[in-house]
C-alpha positions as CSV (number, residue, x, y, z in Angstrom):
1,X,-85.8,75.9,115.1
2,X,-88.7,77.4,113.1
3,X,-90.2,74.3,112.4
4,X,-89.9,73.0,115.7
5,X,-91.4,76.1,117.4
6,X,-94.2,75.7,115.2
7,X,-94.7,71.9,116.2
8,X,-95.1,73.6,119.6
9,X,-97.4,76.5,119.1
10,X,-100.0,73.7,116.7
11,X,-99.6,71.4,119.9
12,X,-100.9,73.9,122.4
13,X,-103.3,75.0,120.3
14,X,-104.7,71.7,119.6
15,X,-104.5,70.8,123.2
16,X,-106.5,73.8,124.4
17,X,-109.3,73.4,121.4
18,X,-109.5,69.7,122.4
19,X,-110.5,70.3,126.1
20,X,-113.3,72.2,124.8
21,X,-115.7,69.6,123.1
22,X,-119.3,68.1,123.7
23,X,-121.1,65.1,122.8
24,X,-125.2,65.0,122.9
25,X,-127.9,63.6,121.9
26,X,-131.2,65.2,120.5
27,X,-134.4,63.7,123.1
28,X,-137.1,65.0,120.4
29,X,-135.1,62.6,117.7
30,X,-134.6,59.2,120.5
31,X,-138.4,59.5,121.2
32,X,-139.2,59.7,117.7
33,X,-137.2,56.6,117.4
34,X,-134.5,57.6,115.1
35,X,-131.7,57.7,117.6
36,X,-129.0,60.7,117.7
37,X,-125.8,61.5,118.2
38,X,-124.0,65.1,117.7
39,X,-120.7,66.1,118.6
40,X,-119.5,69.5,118.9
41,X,-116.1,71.3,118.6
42,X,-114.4,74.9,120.2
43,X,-112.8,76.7,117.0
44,X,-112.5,79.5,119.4
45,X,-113.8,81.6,122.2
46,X,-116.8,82.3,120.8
47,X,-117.1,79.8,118.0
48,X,-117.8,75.7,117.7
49,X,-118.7,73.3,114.9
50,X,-121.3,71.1,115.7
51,X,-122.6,68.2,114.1
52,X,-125.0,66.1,114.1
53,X,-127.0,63.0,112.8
54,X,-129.8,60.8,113.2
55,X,-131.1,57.8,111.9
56,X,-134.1,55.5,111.4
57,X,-134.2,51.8,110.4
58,X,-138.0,50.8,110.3
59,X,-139.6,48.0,107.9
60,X,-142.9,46.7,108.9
61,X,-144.9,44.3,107.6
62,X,-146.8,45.0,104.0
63,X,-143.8,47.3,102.7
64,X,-144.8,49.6,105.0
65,X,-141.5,51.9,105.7
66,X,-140.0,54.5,107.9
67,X,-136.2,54.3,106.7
68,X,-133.8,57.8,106.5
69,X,-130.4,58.8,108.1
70,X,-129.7,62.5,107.8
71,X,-126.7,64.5,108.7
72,X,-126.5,68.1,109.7
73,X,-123.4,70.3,110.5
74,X,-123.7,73.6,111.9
75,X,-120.9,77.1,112.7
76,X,-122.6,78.3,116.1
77,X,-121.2,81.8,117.6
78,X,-122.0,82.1,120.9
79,X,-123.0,85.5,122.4
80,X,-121.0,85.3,125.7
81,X,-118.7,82.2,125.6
82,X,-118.8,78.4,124.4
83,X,-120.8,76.4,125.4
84,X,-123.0,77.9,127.7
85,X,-126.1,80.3,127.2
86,X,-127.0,81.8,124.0
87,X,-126.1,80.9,120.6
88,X,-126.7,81.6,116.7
89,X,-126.0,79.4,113.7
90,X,-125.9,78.4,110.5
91,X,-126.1,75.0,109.2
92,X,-126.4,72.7,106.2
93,X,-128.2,69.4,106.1
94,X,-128.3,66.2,104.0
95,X,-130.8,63.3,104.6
96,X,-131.9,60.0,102.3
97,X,-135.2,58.7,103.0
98,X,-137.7,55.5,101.9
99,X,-140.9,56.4,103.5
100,X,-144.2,55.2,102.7
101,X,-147.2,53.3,103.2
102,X,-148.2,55.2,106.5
103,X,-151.9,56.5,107.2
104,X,-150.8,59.0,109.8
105,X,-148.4,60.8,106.8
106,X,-150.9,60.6,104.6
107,X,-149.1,58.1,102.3
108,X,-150.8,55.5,102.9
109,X,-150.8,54.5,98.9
110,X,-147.6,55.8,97.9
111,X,-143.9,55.4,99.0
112,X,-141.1,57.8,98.3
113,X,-137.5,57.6,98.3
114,X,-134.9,60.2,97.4
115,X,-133.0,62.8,98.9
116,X,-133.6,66.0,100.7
117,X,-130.9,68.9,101.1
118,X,-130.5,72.4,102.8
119,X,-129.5,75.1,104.6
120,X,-131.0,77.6,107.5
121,X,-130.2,79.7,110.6
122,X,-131.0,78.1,114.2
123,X,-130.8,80.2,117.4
124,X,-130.4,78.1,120.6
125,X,-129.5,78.0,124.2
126,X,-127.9,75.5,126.5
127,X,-128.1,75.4,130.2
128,X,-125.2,73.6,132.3
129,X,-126.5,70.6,134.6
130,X,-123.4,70.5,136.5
131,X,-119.6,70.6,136.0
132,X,-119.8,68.5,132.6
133,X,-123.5,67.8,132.1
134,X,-125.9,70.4,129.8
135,X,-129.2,70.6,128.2
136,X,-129.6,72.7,125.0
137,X,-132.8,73.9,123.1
138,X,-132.6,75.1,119.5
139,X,-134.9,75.5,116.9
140,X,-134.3,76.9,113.4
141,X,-136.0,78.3,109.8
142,X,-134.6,77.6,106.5
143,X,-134.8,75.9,103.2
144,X,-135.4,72.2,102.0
145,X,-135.5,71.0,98.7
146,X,-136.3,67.5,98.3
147,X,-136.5,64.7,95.3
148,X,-137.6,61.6,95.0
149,X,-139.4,58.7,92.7
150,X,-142.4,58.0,94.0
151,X,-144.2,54.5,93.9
152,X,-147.6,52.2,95.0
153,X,-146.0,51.3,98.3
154,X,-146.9,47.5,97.7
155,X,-143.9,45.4,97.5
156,X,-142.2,45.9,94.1
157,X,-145.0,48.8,92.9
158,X,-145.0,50.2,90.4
159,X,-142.9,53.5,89.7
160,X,-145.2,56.7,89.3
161,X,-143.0,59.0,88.5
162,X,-140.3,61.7,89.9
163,X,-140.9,64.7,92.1
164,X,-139.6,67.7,93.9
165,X,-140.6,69.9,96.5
166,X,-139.3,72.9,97.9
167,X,-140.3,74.0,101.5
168,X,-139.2,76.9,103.2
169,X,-140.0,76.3,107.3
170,X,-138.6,75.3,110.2
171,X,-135.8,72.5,109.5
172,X,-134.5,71.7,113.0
173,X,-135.9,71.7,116.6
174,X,-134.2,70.1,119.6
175,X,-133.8,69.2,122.8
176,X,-130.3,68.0,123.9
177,X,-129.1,66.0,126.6
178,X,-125.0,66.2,126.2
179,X,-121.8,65.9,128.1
180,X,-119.0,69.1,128.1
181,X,-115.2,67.8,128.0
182,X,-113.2,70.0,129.3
């Protein structure tokens, strides 16, 4: 009987988290062409896990690149109830990148591939567009630390060496479009 009520209690409860969910996209990222997708989860009145990604495939001609996927999951607590109005959070983020070659980065003799990881604290607010639709601005400040070999960004250049940087800054600013299951 034990196990059987508790079957039933995990089965409403999973029923009434899984009404509550959103999936989005950040606008800032699509324009930049590195299309996004987030999806985002109740945990409970107040709380949701959200997370997100991006991605961007460029090659163009000379070796010239603009290649990284990243992948950021955030715990948002929301100062009057899920999903709609004010929100704080803190997130972690991951991203591999081959980049290089491009004037307007300043790297137009070098290319650099590696990693970059981090962490910050975003505060954010989403506006409902409807019954299911929303729009949500968010912006946050953290830390980055990146690393990476660096190379002449002809094809096969040479290797110049390894590097690191750390960079304490912003580290996330959108603007999503999403749709609210309920």
């Amino acid at each position: 009987m034990k196990k059987q009520l508790f079957i039933l209690l995990l089965l409403v409860s999973g029923n009434v988290l899984a009404q509550r969910a959103a999936v989005k996209t950040n606008l800032l990222h699509d324009v930049a062409t590195a299309p996004s997708l987030a999806a985002e989860w109740a945990l409970a009145s107040r709380w949701t896990l959200d997370v997100s990604g991006s991605a961007c495939p460029w090659s163009f001609e000379n070796n010239r690149k603009w290649k990284f996927w990243m992948a950021q999951g955030e715990a948002r607590y929301w100062l009057c109830q899920s999903f709609y109005g004010h929100f704080l959070g803190v997130h972690l983020l991951y991203a591999d990148f081959n980049v290089g070659g491009m004037k307007f980065l300043g790297m137009s003799d070098r290319r650099y591939q590696g990693a970059l990881y981090g962490a910050g604290v975003a505060y954010g607010y989403r506006w409902p567009l409807g019954k299911n639709w929303s729009v949500e601005a968010t912006a946050a400040l953290g830390y980055l630390r990146s690393d990476y070999d660096r190379y002449v960004w002809k094809k096969c250049g040479r290797h110049l060496g390894r590097g690191h940087k750390n960079y304490f800054g912003p580290t996330k600013v959108g603007v999503s479009f999403g749709f609210t299951i309920r």
